[in-house]
LOKOL-324191 format. One record per residue (C-alpha): residue in three letters; y, x, z. Coordinates in steps of 0.001 Angstrom, whole numbers, always signed. Example, Ala and Ser with C-alpha at 12.3 -4.5 7.8 and 13.67 -1.06 7.14 Angstrom:
! LOKOL-324191
 res       v       u       w
 ALA   -4500  +12300   +7800
 SER   -1060  +13670   +7140
This chain:
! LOKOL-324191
 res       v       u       w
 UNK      +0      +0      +0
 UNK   +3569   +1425    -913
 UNK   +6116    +917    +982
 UNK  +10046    -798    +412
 UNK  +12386   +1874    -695
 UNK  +14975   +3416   +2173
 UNK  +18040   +6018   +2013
 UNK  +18539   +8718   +3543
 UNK  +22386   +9048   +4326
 UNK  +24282  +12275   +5207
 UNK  +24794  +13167   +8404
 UNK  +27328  +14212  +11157
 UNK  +28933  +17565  +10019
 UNK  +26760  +19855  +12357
 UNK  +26816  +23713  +11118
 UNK  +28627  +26179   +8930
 UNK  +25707  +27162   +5898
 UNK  +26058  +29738   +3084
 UNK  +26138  +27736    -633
 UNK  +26794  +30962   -3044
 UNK  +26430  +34724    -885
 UNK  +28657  +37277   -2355
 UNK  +26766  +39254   -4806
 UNK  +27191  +41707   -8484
 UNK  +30024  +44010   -6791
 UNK  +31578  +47019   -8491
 UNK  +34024  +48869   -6944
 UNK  +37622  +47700   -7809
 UNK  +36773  +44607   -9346
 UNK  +36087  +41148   -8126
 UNK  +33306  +39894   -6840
 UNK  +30953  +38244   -9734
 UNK  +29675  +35384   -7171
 UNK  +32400  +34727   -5575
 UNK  +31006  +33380   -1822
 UNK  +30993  +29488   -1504
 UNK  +30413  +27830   +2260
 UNK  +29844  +24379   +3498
 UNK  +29783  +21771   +6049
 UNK  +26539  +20721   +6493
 UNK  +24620  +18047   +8335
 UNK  +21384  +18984  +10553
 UNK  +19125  +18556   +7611
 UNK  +21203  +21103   +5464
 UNK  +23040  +18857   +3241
 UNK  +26977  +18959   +2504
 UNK  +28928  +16179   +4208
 UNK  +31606  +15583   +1849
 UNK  +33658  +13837   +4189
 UNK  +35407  +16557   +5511
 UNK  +38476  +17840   +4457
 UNK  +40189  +19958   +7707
 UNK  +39559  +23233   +8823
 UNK  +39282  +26097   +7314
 UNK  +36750  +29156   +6850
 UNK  +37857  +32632   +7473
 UNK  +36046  +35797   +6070
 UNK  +35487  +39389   +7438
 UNK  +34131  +43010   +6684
 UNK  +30644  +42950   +8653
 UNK  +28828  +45878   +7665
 UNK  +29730  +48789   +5040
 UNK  +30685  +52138   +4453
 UNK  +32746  +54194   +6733
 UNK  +36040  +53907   +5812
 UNK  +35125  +50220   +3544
 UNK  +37701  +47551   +3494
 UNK  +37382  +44416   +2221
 UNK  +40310  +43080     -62
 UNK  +41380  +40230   -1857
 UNK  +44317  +39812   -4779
 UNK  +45263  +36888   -2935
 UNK  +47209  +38063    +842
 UNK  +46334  +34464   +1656
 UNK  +42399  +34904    +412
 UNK  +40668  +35656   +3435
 UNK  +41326  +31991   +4702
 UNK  +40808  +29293   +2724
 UNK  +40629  +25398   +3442
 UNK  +37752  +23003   +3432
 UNK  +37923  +20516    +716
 UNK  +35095  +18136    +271
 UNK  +32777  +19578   +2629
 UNK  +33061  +23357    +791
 UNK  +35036  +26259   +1373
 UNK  +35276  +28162   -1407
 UNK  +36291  +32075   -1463
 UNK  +37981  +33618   -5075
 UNK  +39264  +37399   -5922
 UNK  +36945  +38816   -3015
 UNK  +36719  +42539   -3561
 UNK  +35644  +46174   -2178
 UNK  +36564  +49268   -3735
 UNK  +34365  +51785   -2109
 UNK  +30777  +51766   -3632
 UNK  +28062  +51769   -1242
 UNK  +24896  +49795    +248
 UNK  +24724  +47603   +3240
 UNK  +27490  +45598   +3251
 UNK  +27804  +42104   +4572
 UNK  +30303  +39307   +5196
 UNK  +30635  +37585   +7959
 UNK  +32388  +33839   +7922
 UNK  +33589  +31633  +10674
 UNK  +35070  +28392  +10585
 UNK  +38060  +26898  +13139
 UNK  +36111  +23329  +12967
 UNK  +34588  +22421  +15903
 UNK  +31178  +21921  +15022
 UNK  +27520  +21411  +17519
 UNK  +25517  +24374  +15736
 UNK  +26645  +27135  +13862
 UNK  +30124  +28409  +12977
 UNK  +29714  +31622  +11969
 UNK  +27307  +33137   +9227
 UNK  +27149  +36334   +8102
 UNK  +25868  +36978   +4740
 UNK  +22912  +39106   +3458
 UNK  +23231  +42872   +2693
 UNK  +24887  +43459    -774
 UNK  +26156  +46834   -2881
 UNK  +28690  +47630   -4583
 UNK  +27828  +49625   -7168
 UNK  +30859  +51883   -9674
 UNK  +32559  +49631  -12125
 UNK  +33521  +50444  -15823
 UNK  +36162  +52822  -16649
 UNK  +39609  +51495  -15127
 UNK  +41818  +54410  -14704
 UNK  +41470  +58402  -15113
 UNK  +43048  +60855  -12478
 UNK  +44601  +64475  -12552
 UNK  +43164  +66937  -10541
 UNK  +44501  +69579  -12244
 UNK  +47626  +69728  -14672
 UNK  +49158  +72485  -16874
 UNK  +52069  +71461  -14587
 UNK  +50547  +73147  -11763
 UNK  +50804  +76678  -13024
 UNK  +53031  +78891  -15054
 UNK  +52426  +78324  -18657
 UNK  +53593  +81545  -20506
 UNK  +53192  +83273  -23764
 UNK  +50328  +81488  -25597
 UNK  +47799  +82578  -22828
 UNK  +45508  +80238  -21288
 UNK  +47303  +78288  -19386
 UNK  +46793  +78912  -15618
 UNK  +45998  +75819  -14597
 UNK  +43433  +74417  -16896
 UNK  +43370  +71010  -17121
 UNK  +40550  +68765  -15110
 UNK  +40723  +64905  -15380
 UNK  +38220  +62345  -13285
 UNK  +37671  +59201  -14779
 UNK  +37426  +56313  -11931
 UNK  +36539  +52735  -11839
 UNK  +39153  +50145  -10513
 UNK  +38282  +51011   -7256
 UNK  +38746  +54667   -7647
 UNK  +35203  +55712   -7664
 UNK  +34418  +57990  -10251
 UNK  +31873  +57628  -12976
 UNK  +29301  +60317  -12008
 UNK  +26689  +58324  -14174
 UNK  +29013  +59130  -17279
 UNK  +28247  +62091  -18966
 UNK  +28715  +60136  -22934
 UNK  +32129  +59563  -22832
 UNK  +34913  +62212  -23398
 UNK  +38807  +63035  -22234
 UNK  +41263  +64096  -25206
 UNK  +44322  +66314  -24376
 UNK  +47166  +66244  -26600
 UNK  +51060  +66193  -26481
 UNK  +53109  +63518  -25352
 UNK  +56279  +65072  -25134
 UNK  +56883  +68747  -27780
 UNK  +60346  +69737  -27680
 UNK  +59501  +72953  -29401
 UNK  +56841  +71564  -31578
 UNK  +54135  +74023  -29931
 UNK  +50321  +73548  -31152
 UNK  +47835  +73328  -28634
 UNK  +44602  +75138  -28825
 UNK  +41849  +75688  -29507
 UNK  +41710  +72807  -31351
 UNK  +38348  +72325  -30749
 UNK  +38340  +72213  -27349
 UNK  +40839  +69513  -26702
 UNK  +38356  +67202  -26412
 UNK  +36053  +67186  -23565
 UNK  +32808  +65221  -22914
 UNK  +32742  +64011  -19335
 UNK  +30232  +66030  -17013
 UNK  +29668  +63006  -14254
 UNK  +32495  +61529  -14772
 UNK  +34694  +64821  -14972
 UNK  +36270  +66532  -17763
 UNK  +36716  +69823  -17307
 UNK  +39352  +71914  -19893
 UNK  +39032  +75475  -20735
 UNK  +40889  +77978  -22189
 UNK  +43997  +75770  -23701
 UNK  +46993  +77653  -24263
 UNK  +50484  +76817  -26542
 UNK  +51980  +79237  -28822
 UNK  +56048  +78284  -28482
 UNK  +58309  +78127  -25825
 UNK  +60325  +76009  -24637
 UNK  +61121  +73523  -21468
 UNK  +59814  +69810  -21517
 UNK  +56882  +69905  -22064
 UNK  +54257  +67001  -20925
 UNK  +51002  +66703  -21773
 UNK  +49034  +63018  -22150
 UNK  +44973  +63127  -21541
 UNK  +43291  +59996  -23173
 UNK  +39692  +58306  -22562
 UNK  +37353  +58535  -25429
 UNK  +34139  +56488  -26125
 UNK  +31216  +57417  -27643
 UNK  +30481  +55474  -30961
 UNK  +27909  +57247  -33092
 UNK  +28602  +61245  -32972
 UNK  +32274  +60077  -32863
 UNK  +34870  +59728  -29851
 UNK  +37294  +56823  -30349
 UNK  +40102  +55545  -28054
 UNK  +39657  +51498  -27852
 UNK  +40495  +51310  -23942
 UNK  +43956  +52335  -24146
 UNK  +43216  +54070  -21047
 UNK  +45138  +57329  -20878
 UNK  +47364  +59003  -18118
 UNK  +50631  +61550  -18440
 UNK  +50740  +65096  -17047
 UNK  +53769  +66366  -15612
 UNK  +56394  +68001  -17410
 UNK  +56745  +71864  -17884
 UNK  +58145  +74778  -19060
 UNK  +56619  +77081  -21275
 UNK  +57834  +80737  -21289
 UNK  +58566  +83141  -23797
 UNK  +56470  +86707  -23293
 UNK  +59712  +88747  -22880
 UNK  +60430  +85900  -20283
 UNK  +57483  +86786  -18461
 UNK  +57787  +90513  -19042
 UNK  +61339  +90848  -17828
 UNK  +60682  +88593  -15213
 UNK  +57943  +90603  -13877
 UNK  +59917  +93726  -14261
 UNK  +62315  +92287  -11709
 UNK  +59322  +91033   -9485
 UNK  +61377  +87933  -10102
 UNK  +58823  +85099  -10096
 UNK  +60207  +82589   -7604
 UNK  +63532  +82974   -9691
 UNK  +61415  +81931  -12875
 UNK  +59481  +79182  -11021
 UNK  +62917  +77813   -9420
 UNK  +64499  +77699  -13098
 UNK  +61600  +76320  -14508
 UNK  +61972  +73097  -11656
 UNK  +65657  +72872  -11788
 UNK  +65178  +72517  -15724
 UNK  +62487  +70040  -15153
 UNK  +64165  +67920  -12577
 UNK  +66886  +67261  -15068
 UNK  +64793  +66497  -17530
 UNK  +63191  +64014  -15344
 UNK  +66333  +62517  -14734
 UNK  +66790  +61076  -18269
 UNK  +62743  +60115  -19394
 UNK  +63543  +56351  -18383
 UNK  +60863  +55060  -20694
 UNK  +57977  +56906  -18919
């Protein structure tokens, strides 16, 4: 024998539950599942109903140093609507293992109002911004010898962690600024391919002198045998002076280098003063 047909109707809001957990991090960028939270009744499902409170979010677990972040100042609280609470532009820049979020809600509830999710990583995102370690800037450049300071560029994710699983792409030097119309070389080697995520320049030197100089170094990617720039990812050096060898010569002569390095700033510093586009 079968019985009459019944409902079962949601019940009292009872406990704080976890709807989406936070999950496919990369450092810098948002989370791809975004967490979602609800009020739910004692057999788990979302009372709709409610629409007060809100549901604040937390670092629980990660990295030394980890933060977690959000686009939005205002992100890390967010109101119940419809029984959910829903979370958007979470982040963490650090890459790592073993984080987790934990969540608490202000409504006063019988069970639960806190949950803290599962462990997650955050793994490094895709290319996002490249950094100077070293710049021709940070040595005397002089008489078409290698330059002291030979370039070395790291190319980071979003969140600043660099690519150390990239050893395909590549990092182009070139001129951005040539008041003396100098040629870089060798040619050859103005384009490096990354070594884990770092591109490492070697023996670069210019031929003419001259002061305002400024290098640019570019991101390349890997098509083929090829390198092409489709990111429009590239950062500027700083700008410097390039000295003539009788420059150098006289200048050692009069064991005069401070002088030379203090006219090589001043020069710069002026020049500085009127690059308003950069």
């Amino acid at each position: 024998v079968i019985g009459e047909e019944f409902s079962v109707q949601v019940g009292q809001p009872y406990k704080l539950g976890m709807i989406v957990p936070p999950e496919m991090a990369y450092g810098g960028s948002p989370f791809g599942n975004q967490p979602v939270l609800a009020i739910q009744d004692r057999g788990g499902n979302v009372v709709a109903t409610v629409n007060e409170g809100h549901v604040s979010v937390q670092l629980q677990s990660g990295p030394d140093g980890a933060m977690l972040r959000c686009k939005n100042d205002d992100g890390f609280t967010v109101p119940i609507k419809d029984g959910f609470a829903a979370f958007s532009d979470l982040f963490v820049n650090e890459k790592g293992s073993h984080y987790s979020l934990r969540f608490n809600t202000d409504l006063p509830l019988d069970a639960a109002t806190e949950v803290i999710s599962n462990d997650f990583s955050v793994g490094i995102g895709p290319p996002a911004q490249l950094a100077i370690i070293h710049d021709v800037s940070d040595g005397i450049v002089s008489g078409g010898k290698a330059f002291v300071s030979q370039p070395r560029v790291e190319v980071r994710d979003a969140g600043g962690n660099v690519l150390e699983m990239d050893s395909r792409s590549a990092v182009r030097i070139s001129f951005h600024s040539n008041p003396s119309g100098g040629v870089l070389s060798p040619v050859e080697r103005s384009t490096v391919i990354l070594q884990k995520g770092v591109a490492q320049f070697r023996n670069l030197s210019i031929d003419k002198a001259g002061f305002g100089y400024r290098m640019k170094y570019s991101f390349l990617e890997r098509e083929g045998t090829a390198f092409v720039e489709k990111s429009q990812l590239f950062v500027y050096g700083e700008f410097f002076m390039h000295f003539s060898v009788s420059e150098v010569f006289c200048s050692k002569a009069r064991n005069n280098h401070v002088i030379l390095l203090k006219l090589a700033q001043d020069r710069i510093s002026a020049l500085k003063l009127v690059d308003l586009k950069d």
